[in-house]
Structure formats: structure tokens, C-alpha cells
C-alpha positions as CSV (number, residue, x, y, z in Angstrom):
1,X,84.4,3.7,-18.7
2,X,80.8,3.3,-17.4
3,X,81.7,1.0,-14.4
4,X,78.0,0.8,-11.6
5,X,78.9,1.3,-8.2
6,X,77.5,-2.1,-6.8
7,X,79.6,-3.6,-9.1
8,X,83.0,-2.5,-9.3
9,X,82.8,-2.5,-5.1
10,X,81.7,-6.2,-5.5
11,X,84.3,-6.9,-7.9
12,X,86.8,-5.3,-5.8
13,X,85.6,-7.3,-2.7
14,X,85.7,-10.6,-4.7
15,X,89.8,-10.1,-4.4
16,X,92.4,-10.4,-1.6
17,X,93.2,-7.4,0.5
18,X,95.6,-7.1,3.2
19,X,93.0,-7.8,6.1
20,X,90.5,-9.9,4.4
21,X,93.5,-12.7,3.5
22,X,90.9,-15.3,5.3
23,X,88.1,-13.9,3.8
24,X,88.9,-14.1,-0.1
25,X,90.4,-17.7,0.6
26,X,87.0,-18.5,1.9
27,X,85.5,-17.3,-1.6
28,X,88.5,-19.2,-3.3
29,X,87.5,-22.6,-1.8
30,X,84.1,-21.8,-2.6
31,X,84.5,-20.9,-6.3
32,X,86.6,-24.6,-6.2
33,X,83.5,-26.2,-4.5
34,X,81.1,-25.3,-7.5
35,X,83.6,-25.9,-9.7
36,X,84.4,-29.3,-8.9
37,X,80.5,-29.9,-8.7
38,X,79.9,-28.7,-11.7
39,X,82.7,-30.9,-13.5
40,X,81.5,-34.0,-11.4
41,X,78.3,-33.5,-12.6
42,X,78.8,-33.1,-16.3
43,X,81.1,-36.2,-16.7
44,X,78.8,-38.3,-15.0
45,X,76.1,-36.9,-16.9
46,X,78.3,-37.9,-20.1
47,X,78.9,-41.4,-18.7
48,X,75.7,-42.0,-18.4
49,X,74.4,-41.0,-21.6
50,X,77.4,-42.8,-23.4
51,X,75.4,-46.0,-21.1
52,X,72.0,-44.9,-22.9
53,X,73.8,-44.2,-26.5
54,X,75.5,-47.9,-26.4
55,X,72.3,-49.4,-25.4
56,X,70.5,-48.4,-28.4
57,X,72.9,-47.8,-30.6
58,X,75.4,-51.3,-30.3
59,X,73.2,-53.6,-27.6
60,X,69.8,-53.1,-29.7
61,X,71.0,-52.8,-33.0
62,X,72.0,-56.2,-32.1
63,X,68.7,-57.3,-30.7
64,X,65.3,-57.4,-33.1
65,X,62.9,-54.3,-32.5
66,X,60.2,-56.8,-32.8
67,X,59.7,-60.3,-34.1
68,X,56.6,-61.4,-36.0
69,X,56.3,-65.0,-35.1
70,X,54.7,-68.4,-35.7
71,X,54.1,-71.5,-33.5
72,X,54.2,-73.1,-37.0
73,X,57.1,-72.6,-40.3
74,X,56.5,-69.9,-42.3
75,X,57.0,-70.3,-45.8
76,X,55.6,-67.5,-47.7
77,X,57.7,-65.0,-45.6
78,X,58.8,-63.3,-48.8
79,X,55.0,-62.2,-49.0
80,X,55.2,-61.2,-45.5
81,X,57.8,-59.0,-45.6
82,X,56.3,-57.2,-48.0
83,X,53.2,-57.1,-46.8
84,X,55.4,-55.7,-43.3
85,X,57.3,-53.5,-44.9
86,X,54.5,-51.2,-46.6
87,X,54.3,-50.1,-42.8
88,X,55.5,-46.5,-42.9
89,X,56.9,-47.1,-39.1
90,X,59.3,-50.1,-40.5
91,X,62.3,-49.5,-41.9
92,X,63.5,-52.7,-43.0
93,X,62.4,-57.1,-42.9
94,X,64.8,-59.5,-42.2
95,X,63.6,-63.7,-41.8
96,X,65.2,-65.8,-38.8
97,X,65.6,-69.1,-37.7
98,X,66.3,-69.1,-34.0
99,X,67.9,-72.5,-32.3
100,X,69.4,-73.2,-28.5
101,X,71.8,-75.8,-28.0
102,X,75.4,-75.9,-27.1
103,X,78.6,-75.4,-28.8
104,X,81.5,-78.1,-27.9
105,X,85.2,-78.4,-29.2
106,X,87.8,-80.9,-27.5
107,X,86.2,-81.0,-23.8
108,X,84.8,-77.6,-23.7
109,X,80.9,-76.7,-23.8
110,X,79.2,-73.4,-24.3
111,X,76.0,-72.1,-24.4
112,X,74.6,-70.8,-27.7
113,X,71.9,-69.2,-29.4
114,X,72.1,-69.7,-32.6
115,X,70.4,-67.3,-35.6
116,X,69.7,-68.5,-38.6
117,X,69.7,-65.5,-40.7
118,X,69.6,-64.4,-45.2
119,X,73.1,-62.4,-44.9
120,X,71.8,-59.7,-47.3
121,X,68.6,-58.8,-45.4
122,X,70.6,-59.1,-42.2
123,X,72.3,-56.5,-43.2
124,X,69.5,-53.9,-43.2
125,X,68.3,-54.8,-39.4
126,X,71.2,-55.2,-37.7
127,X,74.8,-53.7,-37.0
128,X,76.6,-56.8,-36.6
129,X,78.4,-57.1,-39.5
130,X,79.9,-54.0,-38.7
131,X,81.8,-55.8,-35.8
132,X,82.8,-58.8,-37.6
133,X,87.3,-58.9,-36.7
134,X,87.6,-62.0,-38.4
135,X,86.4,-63.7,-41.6
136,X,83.7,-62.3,-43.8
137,X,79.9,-61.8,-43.0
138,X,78.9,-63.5,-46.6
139,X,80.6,-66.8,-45.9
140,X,77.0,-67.8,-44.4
141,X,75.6,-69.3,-47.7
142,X,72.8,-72.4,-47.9
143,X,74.7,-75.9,-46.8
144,X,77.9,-74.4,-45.9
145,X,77.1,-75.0,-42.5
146,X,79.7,-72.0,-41.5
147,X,79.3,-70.3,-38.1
148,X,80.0,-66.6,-36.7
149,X,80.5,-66.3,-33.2
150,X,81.7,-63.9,-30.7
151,X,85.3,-63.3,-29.8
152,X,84.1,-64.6,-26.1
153,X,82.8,-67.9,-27.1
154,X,85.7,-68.7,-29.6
155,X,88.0,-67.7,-26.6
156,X,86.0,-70.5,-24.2
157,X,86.4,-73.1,-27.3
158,X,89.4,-72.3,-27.8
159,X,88.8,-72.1,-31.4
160,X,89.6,-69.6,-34.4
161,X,88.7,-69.4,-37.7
162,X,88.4,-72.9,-40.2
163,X,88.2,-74.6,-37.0
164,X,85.5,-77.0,-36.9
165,X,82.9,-77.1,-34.0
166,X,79.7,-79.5,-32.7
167,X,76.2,-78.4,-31.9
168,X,74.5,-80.1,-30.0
169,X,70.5,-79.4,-29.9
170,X,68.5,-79.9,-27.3
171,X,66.2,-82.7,-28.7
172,X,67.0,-86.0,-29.3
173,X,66.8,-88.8,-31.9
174,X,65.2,-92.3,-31.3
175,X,66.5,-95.0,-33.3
176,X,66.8,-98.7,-33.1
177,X,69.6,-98.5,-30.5
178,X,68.3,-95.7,-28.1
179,X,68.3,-92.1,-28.1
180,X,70.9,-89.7,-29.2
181,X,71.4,-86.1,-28.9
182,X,70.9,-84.2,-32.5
183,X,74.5,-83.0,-33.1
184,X,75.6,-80.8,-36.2
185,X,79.3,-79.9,-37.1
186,X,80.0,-76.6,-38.2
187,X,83.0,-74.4,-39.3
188,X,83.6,-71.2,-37.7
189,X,84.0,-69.0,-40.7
190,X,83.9,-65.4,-38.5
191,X,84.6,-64.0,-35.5
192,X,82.8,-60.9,-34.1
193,X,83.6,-58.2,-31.1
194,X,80.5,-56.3,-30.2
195,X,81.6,-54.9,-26.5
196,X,78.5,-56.8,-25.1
197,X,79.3,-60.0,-23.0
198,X,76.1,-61.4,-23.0
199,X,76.3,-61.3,-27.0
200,X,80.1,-61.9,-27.7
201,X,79.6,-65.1,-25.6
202,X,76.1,-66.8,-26.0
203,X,75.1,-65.4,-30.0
204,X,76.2,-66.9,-33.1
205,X,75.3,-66.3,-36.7
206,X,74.3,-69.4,-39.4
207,X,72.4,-69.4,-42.5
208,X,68.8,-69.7,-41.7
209,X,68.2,-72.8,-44.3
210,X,70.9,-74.5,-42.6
211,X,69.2,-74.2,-39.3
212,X,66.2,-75.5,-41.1
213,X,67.4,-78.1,-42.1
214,X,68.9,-79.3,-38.7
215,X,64.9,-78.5,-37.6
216,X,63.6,-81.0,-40.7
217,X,61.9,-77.9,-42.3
218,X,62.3,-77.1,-45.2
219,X,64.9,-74.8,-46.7
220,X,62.4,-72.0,-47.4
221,X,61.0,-71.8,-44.0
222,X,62.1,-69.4,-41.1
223,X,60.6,-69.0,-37.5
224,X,59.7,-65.2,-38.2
225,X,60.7,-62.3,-39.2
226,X,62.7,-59.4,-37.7
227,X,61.5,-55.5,-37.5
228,X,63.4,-52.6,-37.7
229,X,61.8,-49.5,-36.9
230,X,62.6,-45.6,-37.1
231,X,61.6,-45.2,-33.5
232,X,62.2,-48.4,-31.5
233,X,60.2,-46.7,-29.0
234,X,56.8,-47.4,-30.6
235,X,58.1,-51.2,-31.5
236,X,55.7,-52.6,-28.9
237,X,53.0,-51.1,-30.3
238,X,53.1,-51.4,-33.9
239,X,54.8,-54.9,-33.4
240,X,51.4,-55.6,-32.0
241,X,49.0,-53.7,-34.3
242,X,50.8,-55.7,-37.0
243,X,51.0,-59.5,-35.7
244,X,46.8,-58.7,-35.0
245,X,46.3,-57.5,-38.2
246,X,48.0,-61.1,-39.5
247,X,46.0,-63.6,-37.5
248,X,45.8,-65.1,-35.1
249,X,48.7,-67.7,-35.8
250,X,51.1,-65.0,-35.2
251,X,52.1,-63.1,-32.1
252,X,54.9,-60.6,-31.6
253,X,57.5,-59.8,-29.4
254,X,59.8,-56.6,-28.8
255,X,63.2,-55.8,-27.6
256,X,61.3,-54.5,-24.2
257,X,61.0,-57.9,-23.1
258,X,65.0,-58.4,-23.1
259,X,66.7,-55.7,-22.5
260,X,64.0,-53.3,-21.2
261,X,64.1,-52.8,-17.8
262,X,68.0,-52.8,-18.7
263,X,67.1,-49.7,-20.5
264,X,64.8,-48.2,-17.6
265,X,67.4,-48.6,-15.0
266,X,69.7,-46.9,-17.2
267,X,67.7,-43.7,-17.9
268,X,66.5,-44.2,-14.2
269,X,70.0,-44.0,-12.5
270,X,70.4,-40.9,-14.9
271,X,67.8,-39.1,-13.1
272,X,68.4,-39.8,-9.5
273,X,72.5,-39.5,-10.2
274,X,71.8,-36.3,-11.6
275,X,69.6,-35.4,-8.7
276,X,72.4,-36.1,-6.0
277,X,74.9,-34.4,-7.9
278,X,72.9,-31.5,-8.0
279,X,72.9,-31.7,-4.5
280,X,77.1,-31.5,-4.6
281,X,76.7,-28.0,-6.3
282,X,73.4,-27.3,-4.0
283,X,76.6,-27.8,-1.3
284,X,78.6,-25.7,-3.2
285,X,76.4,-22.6,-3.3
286,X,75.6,-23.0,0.5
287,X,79.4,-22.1,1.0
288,X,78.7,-18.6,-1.0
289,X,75.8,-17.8,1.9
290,X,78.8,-18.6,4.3
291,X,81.5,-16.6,3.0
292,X,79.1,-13.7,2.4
293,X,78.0,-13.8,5.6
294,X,81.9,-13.5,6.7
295,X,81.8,-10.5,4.1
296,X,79.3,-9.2,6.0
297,X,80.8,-9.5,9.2
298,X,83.9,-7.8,8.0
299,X,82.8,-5.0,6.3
300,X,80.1,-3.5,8.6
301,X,82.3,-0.1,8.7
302,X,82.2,-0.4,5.1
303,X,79.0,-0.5,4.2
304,X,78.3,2.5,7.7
305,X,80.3,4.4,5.7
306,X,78.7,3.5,2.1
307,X,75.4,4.2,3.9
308,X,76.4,8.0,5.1
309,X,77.5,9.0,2.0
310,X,74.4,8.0,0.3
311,X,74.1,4.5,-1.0
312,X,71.0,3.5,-0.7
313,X,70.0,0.1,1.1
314,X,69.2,-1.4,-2.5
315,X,72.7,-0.2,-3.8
316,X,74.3,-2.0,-0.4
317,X,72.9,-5.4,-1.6
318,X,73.4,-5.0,-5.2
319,X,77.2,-4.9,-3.7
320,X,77.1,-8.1,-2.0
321,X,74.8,-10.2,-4.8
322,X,77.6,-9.0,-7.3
323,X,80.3,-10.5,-5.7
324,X,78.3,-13.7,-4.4
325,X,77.3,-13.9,-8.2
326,X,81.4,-13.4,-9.4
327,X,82.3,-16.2,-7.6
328,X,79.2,-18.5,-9.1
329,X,79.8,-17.8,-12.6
330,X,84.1,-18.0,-12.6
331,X,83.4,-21.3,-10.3
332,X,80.5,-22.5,-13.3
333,X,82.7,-21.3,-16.0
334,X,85.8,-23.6,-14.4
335,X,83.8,-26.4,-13.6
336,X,82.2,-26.5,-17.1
337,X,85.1,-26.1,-19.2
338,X,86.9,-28.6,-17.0
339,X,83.7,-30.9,-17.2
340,X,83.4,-31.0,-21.1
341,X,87.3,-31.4,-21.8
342,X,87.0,-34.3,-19.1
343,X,83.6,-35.6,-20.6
344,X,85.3,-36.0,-24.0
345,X,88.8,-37.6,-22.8
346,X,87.2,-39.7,-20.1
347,X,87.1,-42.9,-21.9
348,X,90.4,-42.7,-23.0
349,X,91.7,-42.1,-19.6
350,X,90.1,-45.0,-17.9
351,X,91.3,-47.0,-21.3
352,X,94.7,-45.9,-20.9
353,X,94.4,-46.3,-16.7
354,X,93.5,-50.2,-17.4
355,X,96.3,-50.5,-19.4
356,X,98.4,-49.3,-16.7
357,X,97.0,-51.6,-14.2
358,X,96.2,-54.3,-16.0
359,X,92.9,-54.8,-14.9
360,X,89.4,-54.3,-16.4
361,X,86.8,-51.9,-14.5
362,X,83.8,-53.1,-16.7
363,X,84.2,-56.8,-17.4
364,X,81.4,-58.0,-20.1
365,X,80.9,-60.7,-17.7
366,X,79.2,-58.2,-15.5
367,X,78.2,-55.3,-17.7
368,X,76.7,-55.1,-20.6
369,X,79.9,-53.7,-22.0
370,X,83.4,-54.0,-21.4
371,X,84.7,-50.1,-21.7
372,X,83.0,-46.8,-20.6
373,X,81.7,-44.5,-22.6
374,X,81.3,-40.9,-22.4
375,X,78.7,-38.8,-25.0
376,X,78.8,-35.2,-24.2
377,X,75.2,-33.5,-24.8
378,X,75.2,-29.6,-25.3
379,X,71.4,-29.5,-23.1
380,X,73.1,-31.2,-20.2
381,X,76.0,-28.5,-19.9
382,X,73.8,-25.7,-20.7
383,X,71.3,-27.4,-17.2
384,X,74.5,-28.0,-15.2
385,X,75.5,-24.6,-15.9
386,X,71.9,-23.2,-15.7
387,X,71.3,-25.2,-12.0
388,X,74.8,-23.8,-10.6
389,X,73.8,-20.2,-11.5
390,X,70.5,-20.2,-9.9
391,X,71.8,-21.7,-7.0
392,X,74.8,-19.4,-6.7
393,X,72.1,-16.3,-7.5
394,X,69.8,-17.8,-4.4
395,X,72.6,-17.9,-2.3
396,X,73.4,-14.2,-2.6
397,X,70.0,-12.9,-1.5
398,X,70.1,-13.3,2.4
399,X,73.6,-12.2,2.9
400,X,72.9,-9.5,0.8
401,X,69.6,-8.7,2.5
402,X,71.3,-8.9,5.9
403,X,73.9,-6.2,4.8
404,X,71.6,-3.9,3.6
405,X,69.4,-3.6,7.0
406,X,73.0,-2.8,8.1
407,X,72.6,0.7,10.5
408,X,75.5,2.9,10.4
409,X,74.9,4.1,14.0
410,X,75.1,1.0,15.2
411,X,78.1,-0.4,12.7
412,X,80.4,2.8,13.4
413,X,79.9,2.5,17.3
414,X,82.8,0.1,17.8
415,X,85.1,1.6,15.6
């Protein structure tokens, strides 16, 4: 079999020999080193772009796009829609009626923000009914006064489902005998888990007539209406364009202004994780310079003796790039198969590891969400994998260069 010199020596030097025990444990722990880099890096890389999935998947399909609103009702909305919706950008219209108040049962109070929402237009815009644990997403009909809230909120209420609650809005009516807070009593008719803290506790879901009603409008007036677009990315913009083209009693407003810089700092951390990490393999493929070096060192009669019998100087450094370039790709290959089978069990592990304990690493009080996820991306590996190669290649060329300039004179002197 066709076997090039440079590389079956390299090969050979790659393994353990009788006075080179230190040596090959040397290109060992350096194989581990990019290995473990390379696994580090690829399931933190897949943490963070299960963050950046959730976020637009779960935490903005919660979230409008982009409102169309009005200081004033709106009561044709059915024509605005439709006049929306002949948008190519927008996918689907939904009306809302948005109100802030608090939620008390028996003592306890919590904070709400209530939408006032038509169920079957809901349903193209948002996710949430997919989330719903308890109780039915179409129990919100006109005067039913029925309320879906999050598993959080019915937690602090202490309430479950038939249970009645109060809402209190933050206005007040004047009568003969002072001033009272409005107050509305509603029955919890679902319950909904959406991993999100800020939306399992402070968002519930009503009919948007009912909310109207609790606003003295009239049933067939809503605040605005919701936008859902095919790239959320150009939401600002079109949201704009659109709300201009209207008038000027509308303005709009996009899911940039709530949970943007949420976003940023997600694809943000990304990049600068990714860049220190990088730095951990960067690490990894200094320690092949050092144990080449050590090569090197040990095999000067070698390579004297290569040299007399006719290798050239090129053939000397193919030798030692070879086996610097061994050790690079069995410590990438380790490192990424280790990295993708850890990527796609990770957030079972730390599942099952809070289970253990009994203790929550990501508490939606804190975070965003309450588990971590892991989305393993094929470009990422193949740039891990890419990054430690090239590195590991790099590192090859001055030990390799050094041994080449290697004179057998001088090499053979001592020995």
C-alpha cells in the first residue's frame, strides 16, 4: 500500500515508544485539551442558540410583532384588518383590548395585564393556546367574563379553575358617597404554562368585548390591532410604513421596544462567549507547538539520520506537521462527537440534575425561562471544527520549521 514517508514517520511518532513514554503523554493531554475545547464550545454554542430559538419562537410568539394603535376606540377594525392584511409582509390580524389593574382572591393581590382578545383570530398571531394545561382556549366568549391566566399567577392566588377572582382597574368611580375603585369579577376558565415568568405571572387572556365593556366602549371597539409578520425582523419598519399610511390617529409599536435589547444581549453574549471559548481551543493548539517542540528535542538523531540518507528539509517538516496535525483532527473529531451527543442530551441532564437536587438553576423569576435549552446547529459544529483545525495546522508550522533547519553535523555530535 502507497503509504508517503512524511506520513507514516508522523504517524508512527504520534504513538508511545519505549523512550518517548513522556513525550506521547504530552500529545495525549494535548489531544484531551482540544477535545475538551471543542465540546465546551459546541454545547455552549447550543445553549445559546436554544436562548435565541425560545426567544422567538415561545417569548415572541407570545408578544405582538407590532400593534397598530389608537389614542381613540376603533370600531371599523374589521375594515382595518383587511386593509392590513393585503400587506404581503403580514401574515395574519388579530384586534385587542389591553387593560392594567390587579387581580385579588381572599387577601392576595397580583399584578395583571389583561388582553382582551377574538379567540379565533388569536389563534393566527399567537402560540398561546398551544400552552393552555387547563381549561379550553374557546371558553372566552362575549359576557362570560372568563379569564386565562398563567400557572404563576393562579399559584400566587391560590386559585384554579371555576374559581372566581376580582379585578380591580386602576381608575375610579365618583358617586354620591365618594370614590371607588372599578372592580370586575371574573372566573378563571384556563390555566396556561408558557416557560416565561414574566408572562406566566403578569398576562392574562379575556374576551376583548368584555374588556370593553369594563372601559364603557362599546362591544365592537378594540384598542388596536395585532401584526404578525413572516420576518419579525422588518416588524419595525413595516409597522411604521403602515400606521403612516393610516393617519395620523394611529401610531405603532413593535416587539423591539419589550423585549429587544433582551434579544441583543442574547445574540451579543453569543458572540463574545463564542469568542473566549475559541480562546480555550486557541489554548489547546498552543500545547501542540509545545509538545512538538519536545518532539523536536527528542528526535534530533532522528531526523540527522533522516537528513543523511536523503530526506530533504521539506520532507523533515512534512514529518512533524503530520503528526502535529494527527493529534488536531483525533482531538476535533473527540471533542465534536462528544460535543453534539452532549448538545442534544444537555437539557435533559440538567432536567434530571434538578430533580436530583431539588432545586431550579433558571427560576422564571429571574430568567425569561425556567429550563435550558439546547438547539444544535450543523454551521456551528462544522466552525468549531473548522477553527480547531486551523489552529491545530498553525500550530505545526514552527516546530516543524525548527526541525527542518535541523543540521546533522551538529545533531549527531553528541551521540
Amino acid at each position: 500500500m502507497f503509504r508517503p514517508l512524511p506520513v507514516y514517520i508522523g504517524a508512527r511518532y504520534t504513538r508511545a515508544r519505549r523512550r518517548s513514554l513522556f513525550v506521547s503523554f504530552i500529545s495525549f493531554t494535548s489531544m484531551m485539551g482540544l477535545a475538551l475545547g471543542v465540546l465546551v464550545m459546541i454545547v455552549v454554542l447550543s445553549v445559546m442558540n436554544g436562548f435565541d430559538h425560545e426567544m422567538r419562537t415561545r417569548v415572541l410568539g407570545m408578544v405582538p410583532h407590532a400593534t397598530i394603535e389608537s389614542p381613540v376606540p376603533i370600531a371599523n377594525w374589521g375594515d382595518l384588518a383587511t386593509r392590513l392584511q393585503a400587506h404581503p409582509a403580514v401574515e395574519a390580524v388579530a384586534p385587542f383590548v389591553q387593560l392594567q389593574g390587579l387581580l385579588t382572591n381572599e387577601g392576595s393581590v397580583q399584578k395583571i395585564l389583561i388582553n382582551g382578545i377574538e379567540p379565533a383570530a388569536e389563534r393566527q398571531v399567537s402560540i398561546i393556546e398551544g400552552f393552555i394545561r387547563e381549561g379550553s382556549f374557546d371558553s372566552l366568549s362575549a359576557g362570560a367574563f372568563n379569564i386565562i391566566i398563567g400557572d404563576k399567577a393562579a399559584r400566587e392566588l391560590g386559585v384554579a379553575i371555576g374559581d372566581k377572582l376580582t379585578f380591580v382597574a386602576p381608575e375610579v368611580t365618583v358617586t354620591p358617597a365618594g370614590m371607588f375603585p372599578r372592580m370586575k369579577r371574573f372566573t378563571v376558565s384556563g390555566i396556561f404554562h408558557v416557560g416565561a415568568g414574566e408572562i406566566d405571572g403578569y398576562v392574562a387572556l379575556a374576551h376583548r368585548a368584555d374588556l370593553a365593556r369594563l372601559q364603557r366602549w362599546e362591544p365592537n371597539e378594540v384598542q388596536g390591532l395585532r401584526l404578525k409578520f413572516d420576518d419579525l425582523f422588518q416588524a419595525p419598519r413595516i409597522a411604521w410604513e403602515l400606521a403612516s399610511q393610516l393617519g395620523d390617529n394611529f401610531y405603532s409599536r413593535d416587539w423591539t421596544r419589550t423585549h429587544g435589547n433582551l434579544y441583543q444581549a442574547i445574540r451579543m453574549e453569543k458572540a463574545i462567549i463564542g469568542l473566549l471559548l475559541l480562546l480555550i481551543v486557541a489554548v489547546a493548539a498552543f500545547n501542540i507547538i509545545s509538545t512538538l517542540v519536545m518532539v523536536v528535542t527528542d528526535k534530533r538523531g532522528d531526523i540527522a539520520i533522516l537528513r543523511t540518507l536523503g530526506a530533504t528539509p521539506g520532507q523533515i517538516m512534512a514529518v512533524f506537521m503530520v503528526q502535529g496535525t494527527v493529534i488536531g483532527v483525533v482531538g476535533t473529531a473527540i471533542g465534536a462527537v462528544l460535543g453534539m451527543l452532549s448538545a442534544l442530551n444537555v437539557s435533559a441532564w440538567i432536567a434530571a440534575l434538578e430533580r436530583l437536587l431539588g432545586h431550579k438553576f433558571l427560576s422564571a423569576d429571574v430568567y425569561f425561562i425556567d429550563y435550558l435549552p439546547s438547539r444544535l446547529m450543523t454551521e456551528d459544529v462544522v466552525l468549531v471544527c473548522g477553527a480547531a483545525l486551523l489552529l491545530s495546522f498553525l500550530a505545526t508550522l514552527y516546530p516543524a520549521w525548527r526541525a527542518a533547519r535541523t543540521q546533522p553535523a551538529e545533531a549527531l555530535r553528541y551521540e
